[in-house]
C-alpha positions, 0 to 999 in steps of 0.5 A: 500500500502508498501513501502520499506525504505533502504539505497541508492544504488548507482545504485539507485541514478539517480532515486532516485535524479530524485524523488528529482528532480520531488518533487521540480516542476519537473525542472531537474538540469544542468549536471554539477550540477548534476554530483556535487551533485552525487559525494557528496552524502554519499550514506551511510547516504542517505535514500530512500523509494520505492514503488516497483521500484518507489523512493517515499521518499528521505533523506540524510546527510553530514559528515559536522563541523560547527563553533560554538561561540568560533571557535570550528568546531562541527561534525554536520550532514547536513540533505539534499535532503528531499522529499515526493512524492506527491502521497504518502503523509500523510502516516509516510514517513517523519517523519519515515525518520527522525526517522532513520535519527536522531538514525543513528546521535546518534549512530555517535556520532554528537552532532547537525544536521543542515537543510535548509528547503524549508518550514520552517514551517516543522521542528520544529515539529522534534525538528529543531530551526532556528538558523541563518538569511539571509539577500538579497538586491536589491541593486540600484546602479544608487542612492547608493555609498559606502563610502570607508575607507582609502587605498582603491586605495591600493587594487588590483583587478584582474580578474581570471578563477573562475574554475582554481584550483589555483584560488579556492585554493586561494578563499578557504584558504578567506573562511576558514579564515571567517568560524574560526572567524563566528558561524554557517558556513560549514568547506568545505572538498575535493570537497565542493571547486567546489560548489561556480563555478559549471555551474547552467545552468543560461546562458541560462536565460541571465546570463553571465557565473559565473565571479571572480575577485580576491582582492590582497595586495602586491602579496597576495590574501585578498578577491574574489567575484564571481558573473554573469552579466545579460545585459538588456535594456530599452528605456532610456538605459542601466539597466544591473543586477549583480547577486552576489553569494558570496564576503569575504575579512577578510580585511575591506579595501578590502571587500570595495574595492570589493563592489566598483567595483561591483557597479561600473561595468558598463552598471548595475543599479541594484546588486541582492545580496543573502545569506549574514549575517544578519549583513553584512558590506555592511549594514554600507557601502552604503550611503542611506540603503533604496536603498538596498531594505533589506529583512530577512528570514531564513537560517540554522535550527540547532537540538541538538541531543546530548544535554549535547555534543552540550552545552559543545561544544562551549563558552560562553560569559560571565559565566553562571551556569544555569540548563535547564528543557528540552522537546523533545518528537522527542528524548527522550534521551535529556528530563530531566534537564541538568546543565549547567557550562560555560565561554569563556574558555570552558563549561561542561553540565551534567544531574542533579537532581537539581532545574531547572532554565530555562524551554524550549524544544530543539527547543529552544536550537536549536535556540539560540545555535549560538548566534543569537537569543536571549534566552530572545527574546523566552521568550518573545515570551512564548517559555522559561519560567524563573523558577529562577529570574535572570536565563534569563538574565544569559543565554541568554548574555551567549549564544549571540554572537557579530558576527552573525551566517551565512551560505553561502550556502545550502548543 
């Protein structure tokens, strides 16, 4: 059997985002997600496979920057929208969709391509690290308080329509301030604003419609937060649940004074909270951390696809003068060994002939690249080999970070 491999069109879209759709379980989005996701797709830089007139394969790729250590915002493509029909598997499709996907990366020039994987276990083969963690939390209010800095009271806080487009403008200038200052988050262009208040359809599981309450300091907006409530009720009374999707307040004392109203909303015992940093605040607010019901798992998959341009690209925290043996038999441009020279004022990363200090695959760059994994962590774990003494820990306090990578959301 042929199949057919092109790039979209967009009178194909509707079929094609419905292979998508059936790949995932079958469940078709709420309209106002869909018409999001139709108006954010770059058809350009999307991939479908046909089996005659049946879409069997689907990839695509967003024109995204990525904060990176140092504050630099790095051309990287978002690899989305992958999926392989059930009845054409283990015939090349995927892997010949990300053959195409990364030389058309290249030839644009960008230096990482980044991924959320619905199965983490399915990238790594194609040269993907995971590079970032998130954290959730079930978080029971009736047991757990938050213990509030001073100034507190100071903070005002205000309930808004979270689609008035004053109110995005204003949600978007906090997030913008978060991405300058935190490795591994979106820099969101024209469009990306609606994401955060696009109508998911979750009313209709007994969810309120998406809520924000907007944080304020002497007139000026310093933080948001946006979340549903789900109203419940057991025999003893109520047991409401506040599903919270996203809270960013630069402003300690405002992001205090968010979280203390959403646990302080009443008719609620319980705060779902998901995809936050894995070195989230909240961690050191809360009174007793073992109400919070912490879980770990993995966020943002990073590739360098460009290595040289990815290393120069952002800082490092202490100097480092290292040279890499690296392996990626996905890309074999980026084999061979590439030197290293870089500080917190910049960094420069050129092919070399040189002793190699450090022996790894670009899996592992793509790991450690924002700062929160370690490099002497992979060690450990067999995934780097020290070839020159001293060479681990060099590289890997040079590649850490004292903020966590985050991202936000998927894409």
């Amino acid at each position: 059997m042929t199949t057919e491999q092109r790039v979209l069109r967009a009178s194909e879209w509707d079929r094609w985002y419905g292979a998508l759709e059936l790949a995932f379980g079958g469940v078709a989005d709420s309209d106002g997600v869909r018409a999001l996701w139709r108006s954010l797709t770059e058809h350009e830089r999307s991939i479908g496979v046909w089996d005659g007139d049946d879409c069997v394969g689907t990839a695509g790729a967003f024109s995204f920057r990525l904060s990176v250590p140092g504050g630099a915002l790095v051309p990287a493509a978002g690899v989305t929208m992958v999926s392989v029909a059930a009845t054409h598997r283990r015939r090349g499709i995927l892997t010949s969709m990300m053959r195409r996907q990364l030389d058309d990366v290249r030839e644009l020039g960008e230096p990482l391509a980044v991924l959320t994987a619905s199965e983490p276990a399915i990238y790594g083969r194609f040269g993907y690290g995971i590079a970032s963690q998130q954290l959730s939390a079930e978080i029971e209010t009736a047991s757990a308080r938050i213990a509030l800095p001073d100034g507190v009271d100071e903070i005002r806080l205000r309930r808004v329509d979270p689609d008035d487009p004053a109110v995005r403008e204003a949600c978007e200038a906090i997030y913008a301030a978060e991405v300058a200052t935190r490795p591994g988050m979106l820099a969101r262009s024209p469009g990306w604003d609606k994401l955060p208040v696009v109508d998911s359809g979750l009313e209709k599981g007994g969810m309120s419609p998406l809520q924000c309450v907007l944080a304020e300091r002497d007139g000026e907006t310093v933080g948001y937060t946006h979340f549903r409530n789900k109203p419940e009720w057991s025999r003893s009374g109520p047991r409401g649940t506040i599903e919270l999707r996203d809270v960013y307040a630069p402003d300690p004392v405002a992001y205090a004074a968010l979280w203390r109203f959403l646990f302080g909303i009443d008719l609620t015992t319980t705060i779902q909270a998901r995809s936050r940093p894995a070195d989230d605040p909240f961690l050191h607010l809360v009174t007793d951390i073992r109400r919070c019901n912490v879980r770990q798992r993995d966020s943002l998959h990073l590739r360098p696809v460009e290595v040289g341009a990815a290393l120069e690209a952002r800082t490092y925290r202490t100097p480092v003068d290292v040279v890499f043996e690296v392996e990626d038999r996905f890309c074999r441009w980026n084999e061979g060994r590439w030197r290293l020279i870089g500080d917190a004022k910049g960094a420069s990363c050129e092919r070399t002939r040189d002793t190699a200090d450090l022996a790894l695959s670009v899996r592992e760059l793509g790991a450690a690249y924002l700062g929160g994994v370690t490099l002497a962590a992979l060690a450990r774990a067999g995934r780097v080999k020290e070839l020159r003494p001293g060479a681990l820990a060099e590289a890997s306090t040079a590649f850490a970070s004292d903020i966590a990578p985050w991202l936000p959301h998927g894409f």
